[in-house]
N, C-alpha and C positions, 0 to 999 in steps of 0.2 A: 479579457476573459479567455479561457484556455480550458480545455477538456480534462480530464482526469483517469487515467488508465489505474486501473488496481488488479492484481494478480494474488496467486498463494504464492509464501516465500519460505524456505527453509534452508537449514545448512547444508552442505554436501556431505557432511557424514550423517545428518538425519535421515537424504535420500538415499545413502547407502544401505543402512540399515531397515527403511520402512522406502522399496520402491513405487513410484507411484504413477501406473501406464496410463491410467484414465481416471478421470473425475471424480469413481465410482470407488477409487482406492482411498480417496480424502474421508470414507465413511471409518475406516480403519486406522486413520491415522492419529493425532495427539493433536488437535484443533484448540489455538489459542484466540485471544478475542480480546477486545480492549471496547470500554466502559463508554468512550467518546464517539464510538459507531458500532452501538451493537448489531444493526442488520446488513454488517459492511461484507457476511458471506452470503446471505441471500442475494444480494445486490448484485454480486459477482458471477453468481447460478444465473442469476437472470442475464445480465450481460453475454456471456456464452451461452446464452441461450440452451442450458440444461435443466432439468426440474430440479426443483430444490431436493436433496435427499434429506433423511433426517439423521443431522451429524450435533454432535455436543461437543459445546467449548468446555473444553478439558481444566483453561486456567484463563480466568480473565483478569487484564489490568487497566488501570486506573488512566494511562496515556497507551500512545503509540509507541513514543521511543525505549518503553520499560517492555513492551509486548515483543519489538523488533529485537530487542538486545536477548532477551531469552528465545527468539527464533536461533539467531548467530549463537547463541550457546549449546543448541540442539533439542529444546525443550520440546520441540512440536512443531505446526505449519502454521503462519501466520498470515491474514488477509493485509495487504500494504498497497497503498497507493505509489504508482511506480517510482514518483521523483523523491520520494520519501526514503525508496532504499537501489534507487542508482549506483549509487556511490559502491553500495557492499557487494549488490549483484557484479558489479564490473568489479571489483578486485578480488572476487570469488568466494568471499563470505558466507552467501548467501547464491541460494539459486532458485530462479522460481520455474517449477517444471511444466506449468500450461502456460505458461508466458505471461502476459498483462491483455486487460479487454477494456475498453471504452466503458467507466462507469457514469453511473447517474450523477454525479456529483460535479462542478468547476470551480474555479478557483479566479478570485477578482479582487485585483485591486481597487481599494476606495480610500477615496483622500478628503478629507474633509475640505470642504469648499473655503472656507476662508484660507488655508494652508496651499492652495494648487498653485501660486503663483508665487513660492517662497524659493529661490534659488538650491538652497538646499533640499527640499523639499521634493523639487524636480530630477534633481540629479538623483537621488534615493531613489525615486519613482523609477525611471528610466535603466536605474541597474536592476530594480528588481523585476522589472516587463523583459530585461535582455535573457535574466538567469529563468523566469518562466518559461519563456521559449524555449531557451537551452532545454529544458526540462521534459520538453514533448518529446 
């Protein structure tokens, strides 16, 4: 089991155009949101330890990766869990301007017990505990 960092994420030309010094500037910005955690900004407020403002999701969708894809087109700021947009933060895609925070949430794998001692089964397991790590 491993922790879950989540942050706001946006393009660098959305933070060109809408810059954002403090917390207090996410009230003015284009807040997107996705269907499968809707209290995934309150969460975040709480984690930094800020009071929730009262912000509205501008556009929300149906997953994660249809939310993050119109972040990286510039639609707005999106809440993301960090290993979820790694990949686009490091190749500059995407930048998240308060960083990532320790959310409420983890991430566990579960194997069904007849299946734990299946050679393949193990070997899956074992890549996918290396790539979690990785992930922190």
């Amino acid at each position: 089991m491993i922790g879950e960092e989540i942050g706001p994420v946006c393009s660098p030309e959305y933070l060109l155009r809408n810059p954002m010094k403090s917390t207090s500037d996410l009230k003015s910005s284009r807040i997107l949101g996705t269907a499968t955690r809707k209290g995934a900004w309150e969460e975040w407020f709480l984690a930094v330890g800020d009071k929730i403002p009262e912000i509205q999701i501008a556009e929300e969708y149906e997953h994660f990766y249809l939310m993050l894809q119109a972040a990286t087109f510039g639609a707005g700021v999106a809440m993301a869990p960090h290993y979820l947009v790694q990949r686009e933060v490091n190749a500059g895609h995407l930048v998240a301007p308060f960083g990532f925070a320790p959310g409420p949430h983890r991430l566990q794998l579960w194997i069904a017990h007849h299946l734990r001692q299946n050679p393949g089964v193990k070997t899956l397991a074992g890549w996918i505990e290396a790539k979690m790590v990785e992930a922190v």
